[in-house]
FIKE-877363 format. One line per 8 residues: number of its first residue (from 1); for each residue z negated, y negated, x negated of N, C-alpha, C, O. Coordinates in steps of 0.001 Angstrom, whole numbers, plus 500000, padded with zeros to 6 digits. Layout:
// FIKE-877363
NUM = Z Y X Z Y X Z Y X Z Y X  ...
//
This chain:
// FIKE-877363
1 = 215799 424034 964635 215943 422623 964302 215026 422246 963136 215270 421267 962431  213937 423062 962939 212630 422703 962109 213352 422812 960948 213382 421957 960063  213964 423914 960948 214554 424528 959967 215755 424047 959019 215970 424310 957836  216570 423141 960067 217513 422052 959347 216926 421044 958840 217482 420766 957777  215676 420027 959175 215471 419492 958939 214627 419084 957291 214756 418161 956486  213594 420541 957374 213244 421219 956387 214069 421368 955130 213557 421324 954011  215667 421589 955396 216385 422180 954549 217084 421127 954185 217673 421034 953108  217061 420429 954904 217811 418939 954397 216636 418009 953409 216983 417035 952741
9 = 215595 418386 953457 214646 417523 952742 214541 418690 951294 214891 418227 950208  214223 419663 951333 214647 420059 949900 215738 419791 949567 215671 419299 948441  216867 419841 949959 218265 419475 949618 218167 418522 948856 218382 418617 947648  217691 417027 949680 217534 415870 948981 216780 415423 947748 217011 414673 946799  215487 416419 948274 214630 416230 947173 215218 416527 945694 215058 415929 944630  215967 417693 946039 216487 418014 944193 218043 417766 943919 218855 418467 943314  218207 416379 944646 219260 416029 943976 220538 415729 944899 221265 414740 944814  220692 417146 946092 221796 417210 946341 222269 416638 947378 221489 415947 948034
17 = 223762 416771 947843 224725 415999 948848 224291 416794 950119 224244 418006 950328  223976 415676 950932 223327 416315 952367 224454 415798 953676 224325 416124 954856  225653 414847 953064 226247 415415 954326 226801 416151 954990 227210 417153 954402  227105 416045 956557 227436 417673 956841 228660 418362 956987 229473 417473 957241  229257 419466 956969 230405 419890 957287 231122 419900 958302 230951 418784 958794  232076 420659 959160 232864 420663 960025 232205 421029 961048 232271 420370 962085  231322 422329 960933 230357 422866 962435 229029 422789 962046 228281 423688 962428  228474 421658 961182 227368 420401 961425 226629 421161 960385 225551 420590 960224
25 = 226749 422388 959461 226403 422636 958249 226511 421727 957088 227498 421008 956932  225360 421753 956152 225784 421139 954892 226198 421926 953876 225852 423099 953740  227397 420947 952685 227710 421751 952293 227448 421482 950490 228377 421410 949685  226077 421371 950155 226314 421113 948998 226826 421887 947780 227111 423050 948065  227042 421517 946353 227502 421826 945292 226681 423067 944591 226161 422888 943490  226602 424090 945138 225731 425308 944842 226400 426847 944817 227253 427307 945577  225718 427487 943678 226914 428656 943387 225792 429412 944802 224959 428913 945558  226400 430990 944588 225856 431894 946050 224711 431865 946104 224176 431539 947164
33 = 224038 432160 945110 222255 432855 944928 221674 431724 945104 220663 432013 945745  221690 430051 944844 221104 429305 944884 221023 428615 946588 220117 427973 947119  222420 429079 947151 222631 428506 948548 221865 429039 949571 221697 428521 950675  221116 430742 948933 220771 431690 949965 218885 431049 949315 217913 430970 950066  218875 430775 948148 217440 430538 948009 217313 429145 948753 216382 429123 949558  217850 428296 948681 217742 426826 949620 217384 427224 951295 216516 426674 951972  218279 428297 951732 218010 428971 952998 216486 429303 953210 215773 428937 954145  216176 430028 952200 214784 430796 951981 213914 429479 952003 213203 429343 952999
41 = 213867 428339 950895 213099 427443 951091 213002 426721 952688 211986 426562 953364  214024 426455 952931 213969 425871 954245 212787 426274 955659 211952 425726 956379  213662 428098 955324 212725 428644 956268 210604 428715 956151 209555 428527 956767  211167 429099 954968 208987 428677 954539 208160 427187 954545 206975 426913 954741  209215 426455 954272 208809 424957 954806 209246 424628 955649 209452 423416 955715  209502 425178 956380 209776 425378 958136 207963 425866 959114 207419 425547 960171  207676 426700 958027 206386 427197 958750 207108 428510 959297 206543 428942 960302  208009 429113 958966 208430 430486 959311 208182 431408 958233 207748 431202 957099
49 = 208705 432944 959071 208384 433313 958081 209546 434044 957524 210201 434316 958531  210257 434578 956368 211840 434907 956549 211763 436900 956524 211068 437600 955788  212598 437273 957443 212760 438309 957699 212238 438960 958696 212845 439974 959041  211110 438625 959372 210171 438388 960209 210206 437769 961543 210040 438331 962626  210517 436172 961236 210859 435134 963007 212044 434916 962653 212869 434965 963565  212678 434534 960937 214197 434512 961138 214826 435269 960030 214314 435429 958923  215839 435670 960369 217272 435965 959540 217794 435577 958975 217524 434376 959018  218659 435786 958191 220014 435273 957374 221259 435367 957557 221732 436040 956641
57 = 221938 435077 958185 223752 435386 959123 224433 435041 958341 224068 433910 958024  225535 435432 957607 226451 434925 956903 228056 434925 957067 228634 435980 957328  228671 433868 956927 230337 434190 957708 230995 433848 955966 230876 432841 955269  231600 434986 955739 231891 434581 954464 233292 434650 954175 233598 434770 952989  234446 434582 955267 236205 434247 955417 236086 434912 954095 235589 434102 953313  236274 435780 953653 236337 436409 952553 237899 436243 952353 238154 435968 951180  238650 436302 952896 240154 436368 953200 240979 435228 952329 242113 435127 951861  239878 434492 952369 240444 433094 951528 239869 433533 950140 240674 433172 949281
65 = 238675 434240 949518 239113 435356 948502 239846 435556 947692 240051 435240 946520  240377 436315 948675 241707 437639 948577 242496 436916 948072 242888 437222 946945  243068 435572 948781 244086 434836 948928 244129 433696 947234 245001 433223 946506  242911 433707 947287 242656 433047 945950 242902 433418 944677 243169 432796 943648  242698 435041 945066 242988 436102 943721 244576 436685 944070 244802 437892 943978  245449 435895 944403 246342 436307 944471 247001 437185 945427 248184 437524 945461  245792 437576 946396 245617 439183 946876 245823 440500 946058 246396 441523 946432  245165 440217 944736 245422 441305 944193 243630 441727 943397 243267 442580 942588
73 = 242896 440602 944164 241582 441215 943953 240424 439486 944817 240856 438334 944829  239595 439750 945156 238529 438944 945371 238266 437820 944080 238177 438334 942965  238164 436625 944150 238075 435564 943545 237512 434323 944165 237858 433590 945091  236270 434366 943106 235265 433333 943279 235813 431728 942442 235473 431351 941320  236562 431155 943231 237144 430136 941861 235711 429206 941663 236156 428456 940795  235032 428980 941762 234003 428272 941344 232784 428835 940310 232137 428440 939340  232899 429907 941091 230963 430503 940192 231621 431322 939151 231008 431563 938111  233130 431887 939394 233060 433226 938688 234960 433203 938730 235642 434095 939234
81 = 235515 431898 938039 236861 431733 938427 237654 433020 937479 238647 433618 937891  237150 433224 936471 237909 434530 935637 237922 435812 935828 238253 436622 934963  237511 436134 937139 237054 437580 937143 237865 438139 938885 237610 437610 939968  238490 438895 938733 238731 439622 940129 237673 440093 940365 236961 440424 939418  237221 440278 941737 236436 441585 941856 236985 442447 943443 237416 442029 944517  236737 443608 942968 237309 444878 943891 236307 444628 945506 235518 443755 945867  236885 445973 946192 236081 445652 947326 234608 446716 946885 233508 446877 947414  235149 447176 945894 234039 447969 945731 233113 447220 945387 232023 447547 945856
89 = 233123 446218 944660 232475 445534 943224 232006 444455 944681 230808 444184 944758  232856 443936 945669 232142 443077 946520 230637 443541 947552 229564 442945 947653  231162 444964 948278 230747 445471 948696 229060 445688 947924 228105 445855 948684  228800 445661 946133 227947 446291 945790 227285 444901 945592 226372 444946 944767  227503 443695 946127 227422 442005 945573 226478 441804 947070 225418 441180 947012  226970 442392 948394 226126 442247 949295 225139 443218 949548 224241 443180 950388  225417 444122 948696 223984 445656 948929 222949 444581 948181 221959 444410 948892  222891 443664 946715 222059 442982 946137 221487 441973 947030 220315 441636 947192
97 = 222536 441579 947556 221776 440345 948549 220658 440975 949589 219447 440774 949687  221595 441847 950345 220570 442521 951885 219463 443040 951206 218459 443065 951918  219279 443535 949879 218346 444170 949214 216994 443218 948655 215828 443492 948371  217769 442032 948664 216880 440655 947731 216626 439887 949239 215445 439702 949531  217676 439423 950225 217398 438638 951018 217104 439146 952458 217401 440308 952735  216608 438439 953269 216922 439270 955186 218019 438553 955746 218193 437591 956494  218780 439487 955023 220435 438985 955625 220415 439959 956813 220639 441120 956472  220269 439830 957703 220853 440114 959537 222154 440711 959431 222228 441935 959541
105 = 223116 440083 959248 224511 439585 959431 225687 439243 958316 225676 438164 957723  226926 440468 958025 227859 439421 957536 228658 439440 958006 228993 440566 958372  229456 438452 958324 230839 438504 959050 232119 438341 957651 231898 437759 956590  233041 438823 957923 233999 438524 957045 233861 438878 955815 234622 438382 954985  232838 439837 955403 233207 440084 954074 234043 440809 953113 233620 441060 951985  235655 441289 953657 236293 441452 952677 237346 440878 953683 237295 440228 954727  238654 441594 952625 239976 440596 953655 240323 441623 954693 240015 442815 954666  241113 440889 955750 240922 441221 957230 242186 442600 957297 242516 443153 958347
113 = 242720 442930 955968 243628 443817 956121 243036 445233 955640 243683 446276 955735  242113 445180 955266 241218 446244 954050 240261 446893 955170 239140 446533 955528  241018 447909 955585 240368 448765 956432 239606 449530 955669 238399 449575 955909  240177 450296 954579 239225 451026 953922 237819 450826 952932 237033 451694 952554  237817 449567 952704 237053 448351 952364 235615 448115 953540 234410 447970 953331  236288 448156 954568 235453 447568 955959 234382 449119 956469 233185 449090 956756  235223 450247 956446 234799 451427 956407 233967 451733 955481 233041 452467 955825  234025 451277 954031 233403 452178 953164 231605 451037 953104 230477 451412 952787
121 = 231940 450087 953414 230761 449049 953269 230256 449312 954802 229103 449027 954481  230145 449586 956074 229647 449791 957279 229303 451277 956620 228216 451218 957193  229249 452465 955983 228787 453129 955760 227815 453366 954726 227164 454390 954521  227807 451919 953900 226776 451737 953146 225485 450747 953460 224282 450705 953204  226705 449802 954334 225277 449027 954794 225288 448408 956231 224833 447309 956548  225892 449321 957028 226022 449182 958733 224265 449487 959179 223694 448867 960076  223740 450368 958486 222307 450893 958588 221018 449876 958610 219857 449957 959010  222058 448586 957786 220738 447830 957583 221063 446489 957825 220203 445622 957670
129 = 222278 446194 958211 222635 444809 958763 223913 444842 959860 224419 445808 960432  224102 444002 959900 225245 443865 961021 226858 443588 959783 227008 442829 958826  227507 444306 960237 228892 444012 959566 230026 443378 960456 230759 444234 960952  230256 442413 960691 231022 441754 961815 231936 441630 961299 232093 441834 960095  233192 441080 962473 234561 441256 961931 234855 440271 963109 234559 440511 964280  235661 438788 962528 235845 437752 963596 237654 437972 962593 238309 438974 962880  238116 437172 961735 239396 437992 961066 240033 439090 961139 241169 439442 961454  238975 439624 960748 239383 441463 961018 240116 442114 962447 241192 442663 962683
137 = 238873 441718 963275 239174 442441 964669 239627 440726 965341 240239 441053 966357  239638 439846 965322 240550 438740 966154 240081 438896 967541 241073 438967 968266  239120 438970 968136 239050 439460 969039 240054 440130 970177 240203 439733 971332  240620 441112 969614 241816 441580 969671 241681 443371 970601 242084 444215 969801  241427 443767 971400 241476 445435 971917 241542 446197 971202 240726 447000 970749  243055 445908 970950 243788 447433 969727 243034 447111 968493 242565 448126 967978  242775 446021 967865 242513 446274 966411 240907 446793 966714 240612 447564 965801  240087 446686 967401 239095 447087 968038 238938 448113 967618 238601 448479 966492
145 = 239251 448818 968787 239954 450101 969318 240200 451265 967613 239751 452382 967360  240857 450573 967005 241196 451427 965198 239693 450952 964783 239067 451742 964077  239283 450165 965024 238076 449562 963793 237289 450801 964124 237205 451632 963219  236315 451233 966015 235791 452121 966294 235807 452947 965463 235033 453125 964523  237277 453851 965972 237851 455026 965244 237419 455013 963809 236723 455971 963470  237631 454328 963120 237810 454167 961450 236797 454089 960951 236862 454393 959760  235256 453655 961483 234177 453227 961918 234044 451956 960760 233140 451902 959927  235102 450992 960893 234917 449950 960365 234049 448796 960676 234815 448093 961335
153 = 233064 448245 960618 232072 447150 961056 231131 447585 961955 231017 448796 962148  230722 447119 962298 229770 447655 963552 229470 446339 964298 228387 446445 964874  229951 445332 964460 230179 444757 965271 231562 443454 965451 232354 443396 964510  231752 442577 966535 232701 441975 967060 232453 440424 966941 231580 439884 967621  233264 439704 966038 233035 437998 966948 233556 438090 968357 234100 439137 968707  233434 437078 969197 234000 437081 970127 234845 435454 970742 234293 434707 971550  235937 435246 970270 236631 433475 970601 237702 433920 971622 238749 434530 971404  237022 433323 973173 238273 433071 974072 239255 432995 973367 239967 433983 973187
161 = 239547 431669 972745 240951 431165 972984 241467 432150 971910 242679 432363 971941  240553 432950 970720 241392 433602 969537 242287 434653 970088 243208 434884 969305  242322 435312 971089 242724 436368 972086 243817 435957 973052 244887 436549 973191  243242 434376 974002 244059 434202 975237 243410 434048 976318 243167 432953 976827  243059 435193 976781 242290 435473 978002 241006 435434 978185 240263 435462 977203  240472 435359 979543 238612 435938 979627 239017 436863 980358 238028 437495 980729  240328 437467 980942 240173 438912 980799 239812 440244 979250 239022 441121 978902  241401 439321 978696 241021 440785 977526 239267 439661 976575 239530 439279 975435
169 = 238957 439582 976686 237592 438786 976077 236877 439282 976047 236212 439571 975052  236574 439849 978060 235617 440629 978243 235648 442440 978508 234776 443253 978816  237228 442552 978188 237556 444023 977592 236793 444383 976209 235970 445286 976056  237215 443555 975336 236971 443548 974029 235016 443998 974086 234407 444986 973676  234588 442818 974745 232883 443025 974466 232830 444099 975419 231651 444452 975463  233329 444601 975985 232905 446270 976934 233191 447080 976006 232149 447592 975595  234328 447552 975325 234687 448163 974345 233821 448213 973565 233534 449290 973043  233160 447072 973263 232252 447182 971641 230820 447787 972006 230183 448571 971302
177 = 230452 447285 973208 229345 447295 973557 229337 449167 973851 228288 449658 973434  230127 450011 974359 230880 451324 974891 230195 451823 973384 229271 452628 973270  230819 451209 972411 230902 452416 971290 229475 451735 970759 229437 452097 969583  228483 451072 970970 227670 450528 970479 227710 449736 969100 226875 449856 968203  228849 448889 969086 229059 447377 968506 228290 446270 969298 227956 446246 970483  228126 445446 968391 227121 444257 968872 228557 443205 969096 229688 443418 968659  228099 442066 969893 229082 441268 969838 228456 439955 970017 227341 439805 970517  229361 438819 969508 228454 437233 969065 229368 436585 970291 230362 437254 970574
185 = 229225 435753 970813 229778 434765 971397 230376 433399 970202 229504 432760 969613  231188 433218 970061 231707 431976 969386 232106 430771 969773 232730 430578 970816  231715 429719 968815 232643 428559 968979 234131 428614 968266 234653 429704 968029  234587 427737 968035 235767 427175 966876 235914 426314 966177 235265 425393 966674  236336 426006 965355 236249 424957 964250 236818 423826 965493 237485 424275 966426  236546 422578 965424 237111 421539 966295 236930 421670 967762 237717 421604 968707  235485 421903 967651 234987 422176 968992 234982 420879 970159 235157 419716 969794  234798 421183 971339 234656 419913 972487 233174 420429 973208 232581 421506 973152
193 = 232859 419096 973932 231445 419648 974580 231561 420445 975546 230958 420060 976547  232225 421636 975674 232665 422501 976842 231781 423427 976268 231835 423902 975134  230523 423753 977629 229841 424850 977316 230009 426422 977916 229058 427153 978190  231147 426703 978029 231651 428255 978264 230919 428932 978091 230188 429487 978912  230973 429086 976426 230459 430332 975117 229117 430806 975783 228776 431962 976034  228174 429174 976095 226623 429854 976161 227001 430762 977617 226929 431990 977570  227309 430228 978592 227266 431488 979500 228235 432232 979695 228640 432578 980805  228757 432591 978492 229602 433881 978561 228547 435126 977868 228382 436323 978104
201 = 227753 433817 976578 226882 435609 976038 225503 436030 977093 224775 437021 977153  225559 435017 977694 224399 435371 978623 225308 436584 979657 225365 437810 979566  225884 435716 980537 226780 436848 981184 227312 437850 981152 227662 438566 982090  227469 438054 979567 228012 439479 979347 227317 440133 978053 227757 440927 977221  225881 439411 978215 224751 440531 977558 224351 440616 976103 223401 441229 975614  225622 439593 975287 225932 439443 973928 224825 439935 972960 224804 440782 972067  223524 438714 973702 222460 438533 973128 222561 437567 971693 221522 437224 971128  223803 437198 971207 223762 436230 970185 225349 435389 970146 226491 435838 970245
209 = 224970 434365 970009 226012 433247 970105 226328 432221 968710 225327 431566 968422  226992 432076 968204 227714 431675 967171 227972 430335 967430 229028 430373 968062  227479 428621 967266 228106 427837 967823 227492 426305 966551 227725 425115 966766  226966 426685 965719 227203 426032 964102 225705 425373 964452 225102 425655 965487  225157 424385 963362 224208 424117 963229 223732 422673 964157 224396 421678 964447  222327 423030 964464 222079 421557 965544 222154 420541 964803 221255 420020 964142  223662 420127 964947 223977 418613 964566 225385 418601 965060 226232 419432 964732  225625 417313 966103 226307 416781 966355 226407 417703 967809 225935 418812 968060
217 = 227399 416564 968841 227070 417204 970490 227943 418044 970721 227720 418440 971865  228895 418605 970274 229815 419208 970568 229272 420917 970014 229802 422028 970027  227944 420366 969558 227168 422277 968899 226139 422147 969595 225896 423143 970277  225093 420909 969746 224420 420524 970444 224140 421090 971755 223106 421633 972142  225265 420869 972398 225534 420816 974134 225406 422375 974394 225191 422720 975556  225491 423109 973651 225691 424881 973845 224367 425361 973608 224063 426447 974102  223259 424524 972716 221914 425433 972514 221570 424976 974236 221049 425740 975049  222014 423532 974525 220893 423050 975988 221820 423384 976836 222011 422527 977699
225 = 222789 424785 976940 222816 424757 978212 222275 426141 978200 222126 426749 979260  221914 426769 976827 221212 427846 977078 220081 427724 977673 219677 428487 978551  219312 426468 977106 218038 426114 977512 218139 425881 979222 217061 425976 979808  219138 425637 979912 219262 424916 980904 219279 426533 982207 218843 426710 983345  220160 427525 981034 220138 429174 981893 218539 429625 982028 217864 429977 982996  218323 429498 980995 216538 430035 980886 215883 429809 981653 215120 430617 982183  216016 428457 981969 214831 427616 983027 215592 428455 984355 214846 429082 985107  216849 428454 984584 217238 428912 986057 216857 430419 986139 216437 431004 987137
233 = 217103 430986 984788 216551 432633 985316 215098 432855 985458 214592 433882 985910  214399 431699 984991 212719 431608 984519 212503 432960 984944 212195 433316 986081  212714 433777 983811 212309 434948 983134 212630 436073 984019 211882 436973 984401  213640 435906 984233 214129 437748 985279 215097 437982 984043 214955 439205 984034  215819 437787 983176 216723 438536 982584 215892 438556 981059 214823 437980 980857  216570 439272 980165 215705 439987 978600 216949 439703 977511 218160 439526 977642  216270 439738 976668 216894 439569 975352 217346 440852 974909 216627 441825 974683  218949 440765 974770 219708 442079 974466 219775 442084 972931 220831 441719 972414
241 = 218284 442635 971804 218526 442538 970876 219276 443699 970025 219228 443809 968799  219956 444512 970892 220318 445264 969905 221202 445220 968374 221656 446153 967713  221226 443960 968166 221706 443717 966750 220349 443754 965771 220758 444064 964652  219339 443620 965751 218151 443983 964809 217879 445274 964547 217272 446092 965238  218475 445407 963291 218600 446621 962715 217285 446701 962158 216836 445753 961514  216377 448144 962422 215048 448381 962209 215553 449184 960726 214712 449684 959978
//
């Protein structure tokens, strides 16, 4: 929370639009490198320290991309509207970042059909961050199931409703967890105050939950009912961090 608040006051301070987005993020007028240094400020005038107490998670629907460049290459229409770039050329865009920033986490970074794309970047940088796949794998078995095999991502979003069931839901996070994939608990865009998600990642070990920034009750209601599990387990269960890549 320190940390939004923090980040909303540099925001303001130099200029920019601080209201918030759809899952209580802001979204101001900033190309990539400047959005991830605003992050960075936040966290040090937070009193944190970055890489250290926090991370950098990034969901980057890359797919809309793809879709932008025609699908015939990656396209930045804002920072970089004249230029395709390959998955290779993307792939070598987040080795700079994880290399410059403590990015944790990317989800979505190429399009959700580019298996060989998803493969060749989890073998360059599965070692040092998390490569998630919420598009990709849909929280879906079978596409799972090929990602393993293919050793595409190294880890899973996880959305009830994107699937159907809280049977296949909790196939999916056994599966991932089996081949040692990490898996997030999620919200959805147009969320309600229904707090499922938090005790589904508790319940099934997740160790990290996806549910947008503390603002507004419908994102709100999911940090306090974690807070609300904590107090009831007062300290018999542990933090399943195996997504912190050493």
């Amino acid at each position: 929370y320190q940390r939004r608040v923090h980040g909303k006051a540099c925001l303001k301070k130099d200029g920019h639009n601080t209201a918030v987005g759809d899952e209580g993020g802001f979204a101001p007028n900033l190309d990539n490198d400047q959005a991830l240094e605003y992050v960075m400020k936040a966290i040090t005038a937070a009193g944190y320290q970055p890489g250290t107490q926090i991370g950098i998670a990034l969901d980057c629907a890359s797919a809309e991309l793809f879709d932008e460049g025609d699908r015939k290459g990656y396209k930045f229409g804002k920072s970089n509207p004249d230029k395709l770039f390959t998955a290779a050329e993307m792939v070598e865009i987040f080795s700079k970042w994880v290399e410059k920033y403590p990015i944790t986490s990317i989800e979505d970074p190429l399009d959700q059909n580019d298996w060989e794309g998803y493969t060749n970047m989890t073998t360059s940088l599965g070692h040092k961050t998390q490569i998630v796949g919420d598009d990709f794998f849909v929280t879906n078995p079978t596409r799972l199931k090929r990602g393993i095999e293919e050793k595409a991502c190294n880890s899973i979003l996880i959305k009830v409703n994107q699937i159907g069931s809280v049977t296949e839901t909790l196939q999916a996070i056994k599966m991932a967890q089996d081949a040692n994939y990490t898996s997030i608990a999620s919200h959805r865009s147009g969320e309600t105050e229904d707090t499922f998600i938090s005790d589904l990642a508790v319940g099934a070990a997740t160790g990290q939950i996806k549910t947008g920034s503390l603002s507004r009750t419908d994102r709100i209601c999911k940090y306090n009912q974690l807070i609300r599990i904590e107090e009831e387990l007062a300290g018999k269960a542990t933090w399943n961090t195996a997504f912190l890549r050493k």
